[in-house]
N, C-alpha and C positions, 0 to 999 in steps of 0.2 A: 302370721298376721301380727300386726302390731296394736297394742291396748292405748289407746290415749286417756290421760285424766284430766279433767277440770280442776282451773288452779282456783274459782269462783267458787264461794259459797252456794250459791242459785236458792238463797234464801232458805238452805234447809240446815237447820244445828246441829251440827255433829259434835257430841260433847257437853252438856249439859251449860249453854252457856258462854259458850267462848266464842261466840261474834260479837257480846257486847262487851262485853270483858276485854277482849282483844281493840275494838274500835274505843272504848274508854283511852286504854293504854295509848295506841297512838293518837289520840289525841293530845293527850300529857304531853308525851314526847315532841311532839309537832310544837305546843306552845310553848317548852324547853326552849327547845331550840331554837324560835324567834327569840323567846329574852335574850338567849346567849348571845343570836347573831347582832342584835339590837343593841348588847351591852358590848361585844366586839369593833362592831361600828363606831358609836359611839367612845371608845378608848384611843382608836386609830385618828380618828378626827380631836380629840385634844392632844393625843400626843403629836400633831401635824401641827395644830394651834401652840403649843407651845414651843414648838422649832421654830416656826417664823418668829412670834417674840423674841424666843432669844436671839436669834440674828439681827432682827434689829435693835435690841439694848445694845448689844457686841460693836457694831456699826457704831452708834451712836456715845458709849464709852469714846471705841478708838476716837471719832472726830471730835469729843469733847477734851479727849487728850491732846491732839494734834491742836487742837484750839488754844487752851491754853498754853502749850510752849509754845506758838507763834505768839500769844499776846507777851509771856516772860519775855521772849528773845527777841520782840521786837521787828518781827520778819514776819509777811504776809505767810498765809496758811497755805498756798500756792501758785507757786512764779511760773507763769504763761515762760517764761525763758527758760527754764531750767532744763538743762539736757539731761536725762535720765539713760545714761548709756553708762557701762561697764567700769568708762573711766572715772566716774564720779564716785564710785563705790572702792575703786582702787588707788584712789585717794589724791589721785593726777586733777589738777584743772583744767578746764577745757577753754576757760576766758585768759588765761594769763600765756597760750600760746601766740594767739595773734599780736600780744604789749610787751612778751619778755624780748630784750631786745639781742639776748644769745641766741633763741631761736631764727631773728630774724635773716634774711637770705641778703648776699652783700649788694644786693640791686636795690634794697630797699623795698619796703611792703606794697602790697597791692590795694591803688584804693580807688579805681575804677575800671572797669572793662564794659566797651561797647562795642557795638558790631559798624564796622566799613563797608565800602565797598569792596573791599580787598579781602576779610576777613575782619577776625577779630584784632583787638585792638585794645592795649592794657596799659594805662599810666601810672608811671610808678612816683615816687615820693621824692625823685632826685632832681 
C-alpha cells in the first residue's frame, strides 16, 4: 500500500513558526522580484528608446551632409535622372554613349521608332 503526504499546511505549525516566517519570506521575494522585473522593463524600453534616437540623428547627420555637398557643388541633393546601376560606380558613363560619336553605328542614331501597319518602323538621322 502506498502512503500519501499533504504538500498543504491544513493550518497546523509544524515548527514553531515557519508558516509565517516562511509567508513573510516569499513575500520579500515576490516584491523582489517585481522591482527587478519593473527595473528590467524599464532598461529594455530606454535602451529601445535610445536606438531609435540614434538612427535618426544617423539619418539626419548623413542628409545634413549630403546637403551640404549638394549646396558646395552646386548639384541638386537628388536627380530623378540619375541611373544608379553598376556602371556608374565603375566609373563608365551612361549619357556620353548615345553623344559619343565613336560609339555611334554607321546608319546613324535612332531618333524615332513607330509602329506601321507593317511592323515597326525606325527613322534614322540620314
Amino acid at each position: 500500500m502506498t502512503n500519501t503526504y499533504s504538500l498543504h499546511n491544513n493550518g497546523h505549525n509544524n515548527g514553531g513558526g515557519r508558516g509565517l516566517v516562511q509567508s513573510i519570506l516569499r513575500a520579500i521575494f515576490l516584491i523582489a522580484a517585481t522591482i527587478g522585473g519593473f527595473f528590467i522593463f524599464a532598461a529594455s524600453a530606454a535602451f529601445a528608446l535610445f536606438l531609435v534616437i540614434g538612427l535618426i540623428l544617423l539619418g539626419l547627420v548623413a542628409f545634413g551632409i549630403l546637403w551640404v555637398r549638394a549646396k558646395i557643388l552646386g548639384k541638386p541633393l537628388y536627380s530623378s535622372h540619375k541611373m544608379w546601376t553598376f556602371q556608374t560606380f565603375n566609373g563608365t558613363n551612361t549619357k556620353s554613349k548615345t553623344t559619343d560619336k565613336a560609339d555611334m553605328k554607321p546608319d546613324g542614331p535612332v531618333l524615332d521608332a513607330h509602329k506601321t501597319p507593317d511592323g515597326w518602323s525606325v527613322d534614322n538621322d540620314t
